[in-house]
Each structure stands twice: as C-alpha cells, then as structure tokens.
N, C-alpha and C positions, 0 to 999 in steps of 0.2 A: 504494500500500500504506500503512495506518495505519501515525503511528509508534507503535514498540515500546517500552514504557519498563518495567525493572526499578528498582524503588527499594528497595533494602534498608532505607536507615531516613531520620528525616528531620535535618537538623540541627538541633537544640533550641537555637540560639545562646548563649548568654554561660553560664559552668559553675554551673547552679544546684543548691546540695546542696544536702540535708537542714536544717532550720533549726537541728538538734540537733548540727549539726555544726560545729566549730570554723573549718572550711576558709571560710567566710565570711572570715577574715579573710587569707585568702593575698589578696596584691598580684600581677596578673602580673608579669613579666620579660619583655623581650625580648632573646631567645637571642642571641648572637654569630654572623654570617656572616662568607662568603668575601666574598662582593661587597658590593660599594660603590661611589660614585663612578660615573665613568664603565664600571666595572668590573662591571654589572649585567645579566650573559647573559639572556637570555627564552625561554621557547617561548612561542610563540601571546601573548605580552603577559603571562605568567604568569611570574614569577620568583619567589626563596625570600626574600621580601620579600610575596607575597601570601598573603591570610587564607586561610581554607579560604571562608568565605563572599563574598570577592570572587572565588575560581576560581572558585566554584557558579555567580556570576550569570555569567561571561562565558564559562564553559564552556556553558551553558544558552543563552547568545544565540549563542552558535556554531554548535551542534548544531540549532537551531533550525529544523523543517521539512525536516531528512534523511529520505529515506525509509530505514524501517528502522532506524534509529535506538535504542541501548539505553544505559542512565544504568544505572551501578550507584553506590549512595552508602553506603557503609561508615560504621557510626558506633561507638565503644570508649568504656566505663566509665573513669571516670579512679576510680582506685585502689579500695577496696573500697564506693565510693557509691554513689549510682544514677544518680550524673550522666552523661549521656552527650554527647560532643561530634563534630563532624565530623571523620573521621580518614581517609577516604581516597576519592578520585573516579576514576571510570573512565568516561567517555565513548567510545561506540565507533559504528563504520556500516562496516558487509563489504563486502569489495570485491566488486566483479562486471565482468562480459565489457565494459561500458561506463563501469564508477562507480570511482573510486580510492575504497580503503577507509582508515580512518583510526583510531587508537585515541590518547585523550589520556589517562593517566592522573596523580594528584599524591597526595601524602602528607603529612599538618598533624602540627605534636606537638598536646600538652593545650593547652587554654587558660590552663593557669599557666604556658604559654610564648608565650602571645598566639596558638596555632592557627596557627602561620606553616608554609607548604612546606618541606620539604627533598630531598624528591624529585620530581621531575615529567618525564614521560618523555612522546614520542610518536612513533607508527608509522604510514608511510604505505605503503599499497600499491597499487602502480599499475596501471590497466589497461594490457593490451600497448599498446593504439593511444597510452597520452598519455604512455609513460614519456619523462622529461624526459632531455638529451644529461648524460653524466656528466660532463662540462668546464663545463656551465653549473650544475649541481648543485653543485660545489665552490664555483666565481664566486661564488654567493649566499650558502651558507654562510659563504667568508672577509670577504667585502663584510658579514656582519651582524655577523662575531664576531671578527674578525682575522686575524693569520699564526696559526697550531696551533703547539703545543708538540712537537707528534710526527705523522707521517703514516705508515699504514703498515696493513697487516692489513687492508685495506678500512676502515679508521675514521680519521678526525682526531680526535685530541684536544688539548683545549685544561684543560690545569693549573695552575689558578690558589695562587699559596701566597705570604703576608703585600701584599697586597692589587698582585698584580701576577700577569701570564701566565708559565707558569716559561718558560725557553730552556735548551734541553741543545746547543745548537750546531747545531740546522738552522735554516737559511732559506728557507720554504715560502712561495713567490710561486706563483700559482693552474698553470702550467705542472708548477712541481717537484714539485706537490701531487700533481696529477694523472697524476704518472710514481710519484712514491711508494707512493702508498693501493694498487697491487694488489702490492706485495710485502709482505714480513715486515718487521716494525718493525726499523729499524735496531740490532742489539746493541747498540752504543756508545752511542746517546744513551740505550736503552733503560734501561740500565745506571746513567745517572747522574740517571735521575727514583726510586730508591730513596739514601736517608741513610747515611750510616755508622755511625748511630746503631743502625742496623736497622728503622727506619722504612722501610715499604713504600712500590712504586708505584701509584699512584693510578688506574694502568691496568687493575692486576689488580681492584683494590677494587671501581670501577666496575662490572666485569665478573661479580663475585660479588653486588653488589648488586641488578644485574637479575635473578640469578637464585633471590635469597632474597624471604623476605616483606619488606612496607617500613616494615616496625616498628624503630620506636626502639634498641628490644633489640636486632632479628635485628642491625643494620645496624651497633651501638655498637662492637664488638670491633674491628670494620673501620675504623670510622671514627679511633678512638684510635690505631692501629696504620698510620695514613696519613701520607704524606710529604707531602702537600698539605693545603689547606684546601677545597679544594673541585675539582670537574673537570666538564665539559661532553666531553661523547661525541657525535659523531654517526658513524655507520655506513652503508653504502651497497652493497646488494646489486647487482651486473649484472642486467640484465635482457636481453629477448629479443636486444639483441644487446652483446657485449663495452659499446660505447662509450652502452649509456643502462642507465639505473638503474629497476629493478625495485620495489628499497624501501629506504626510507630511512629510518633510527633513531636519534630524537635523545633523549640523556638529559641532566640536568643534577641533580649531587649536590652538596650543602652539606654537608659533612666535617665543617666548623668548628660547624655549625648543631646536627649531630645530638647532638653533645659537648654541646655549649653547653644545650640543650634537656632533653636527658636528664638531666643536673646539676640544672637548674631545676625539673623533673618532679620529680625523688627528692626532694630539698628541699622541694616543697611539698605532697608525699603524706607526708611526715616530720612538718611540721607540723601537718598534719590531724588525726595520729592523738596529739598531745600534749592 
C-alpha cells in the first residue's frame, strides 16, 4: 500500500516578518528546562532540548517506508504577522492483526523561544501475537530512565523538580515496580508530591495535559500551578493476557519550559508591536 501522507503546512524555518515590522529586531531566548545534565529523559532520541526542525528530520527518517503511514504538521502565526512557524508534529501508522501501531507526537513554542519541545508524547499499540511480557516492559523503561518517583494506577512516573528525580519515600526496584503499577497510587506518597504552598501534583497536571490542546496557553495555568518542573509519564495497558502489555504510553512534559517560553513569547510579541 502507498504511503499516506497529510501535511497541513510546511515549516517556513527561521520567523521571517514583514520588513515593516519592528520584530526584526527580537533576539531569540532560550527558555529554561527541567533537564539537564545527565538528567535529559528522551522518547525516540527526541527531548525538550530539540528544535521543531530536528524532530521533523528524525521523525521523517523514522516513519520512513511504513506502510500506511500519515504526517500531520501543524504550523501557528506568531502574534498578529504572517509569520508562520513549526508548532506541532504528529506522526502516526494503525495498528493491524500483524503490524504494532504507533503515534509520535511533539509541540515547539515560537521561534522567539528558539522553537524548542515541551511536549512530546508516544503511543504504541501492539498486535496480540508480539505484545511484549509486562516485567520486561518495566526492565526497559527503568534501565533507560531510572527508579520512578511513584508507581501505581498502571503508570510510573518519574518527577523531576530543581534538577533532580523527586523521592516521596518509595523504593521501586523493577520486582516492586511490577507489584505496584496494577494498584492505586499509594495515598501517602501520593500526598507529598503536592507543596504546602498549594502547588499541585504533577500527576494530575500531566494527566490534564494529554487531554487539552498543547498550546502554550491551554497548558500555562497548569504548568504555573505545578509542584514540579517537569514529569515523564509512561503508562501501560494489559493486554491479551494479565502478564503482557497491550499499549504502552509514554509522555514527557517540560513545566519549567512552558513558563519559561510563554514569558519569552509575550515579551517578544510586546516588542513587536512598540
């Protein structure tokens, strides 16, 4: 079967306005993240450290030659110009009776904040015959990203805040991991990944973020309002039987990024219009 390719727009690289327009003279910034250091989670080699134009190419060599295959590439106006720049990627391929399906998607601010990630999400789903053992599932996960913060509700999370993993007092070696994820997240730890400040958990955040748009805006109130700086999600559905895994969903949010970015944004749509 040909592949299938939607492209909603293309990315016009570097933010070229109007000549009549002042915004010539904005400098980028680059926003403030959660990671750093050895401290720099990935899906697919992609972290909120990459452009929108290196996801493009290495989403595009990934997807390359899937049958079936659909590219959507989202592109937004930066403030009242015509400029347009890369704002959001979705690469996807369905599953079927034989094929694991897979959807990667990412989200760049403006290029007055250097077009860097702050969300990048992906979904896999398995055909019955190849779902992977859910003990070996965890193994990899912990092996790429560490001990989790919290295990529980079928997801590990791992919450990152002032450049370190938080620890609310479990000790999740890939055994205790794997007894935990199918209950309810433990209250008590649950309890101390929220501030007294009234700063939220990063749990809930997460969880509302996948289900809003992943716009700057939608994502801002949440992001402000978070106890962390940033969180990696991953989730993991049963499959055909108890002990393997059907689908697996990895997200990874920059808290500190989206703050960081949207300041930088307003700031330099402010300057524009002087």
């Amino acid at each position: 079967m040909l592949r299938r390719i939607l492209i909603i727009a293309l990315f016009a690289g570097p933010l070229a306005l109007p000549a009549s327009s002042l915004a010539y003279d904005i400098k980028p910034k680059v926003p403030e993240t959660a990671y750093s250091g050895k401290l720099r989670p990935d899906i697919l080699g992609l972290s909120t450290d990459t452009t929108a134009e290196a996801a493009r190419a290495a989403l595009d060599a990934l997807f390359k030659g899937r049958n079936d295959s659909k590219i959507d590439i989202g592109q937004q106006k930066f403030g009242g110009s015509s400029a347009v720049y890369l704002a959001a990627l979705n690469f996807s391929t369905p599953a079927g009776a034989k094929q694991n399906g897979e959807v990667v998607s990412a989200s760049f601010s403006s290029p007055a904040s250097t077009n860097r990630a702050y969300y990048i999400a992906r979904t896999l789903t398995f055909a019955q015959d190849q779902q992977p053992l859910k003990a070996d599932m965890l193994k990899q996960v912990m092996d790429k990203y560490g001990e989790p913060t919290i295990v529980g509700d079928q997801h590990l999370y791992y919450i990152y805040r002032r450049g370190s993993i938080m620890s609310v007092g479990g000790k999740y070696k890939e055994a205790t991991a794997l007894e935990a994820i199918g209950k309810p997240l433990d209250p008590r730890m649950a309890l101390k990944l929220n501030a007294d400040s009234g700063r939220g958990s990063c749990v809930a955040v997460v969880k509302r973020a996948s289900a809003k748009d992943k716009t700057l805006s939608a994502l801002l109130d949440d992001a402000k309002g978070a106890n962390c700086d940033g969180v990696l999600s991953v989730q993991v559905t049963p499959g055909a039987s108890p002990d393997r895994i059907g689908n697996a969903q990895f997200t990874l949010l920059d808290v500190k990024r989206i703050v960081s970015a949207a300041a930088i944004d307003s700031e330099a749509l402010l300057q524009s219009r002087l």
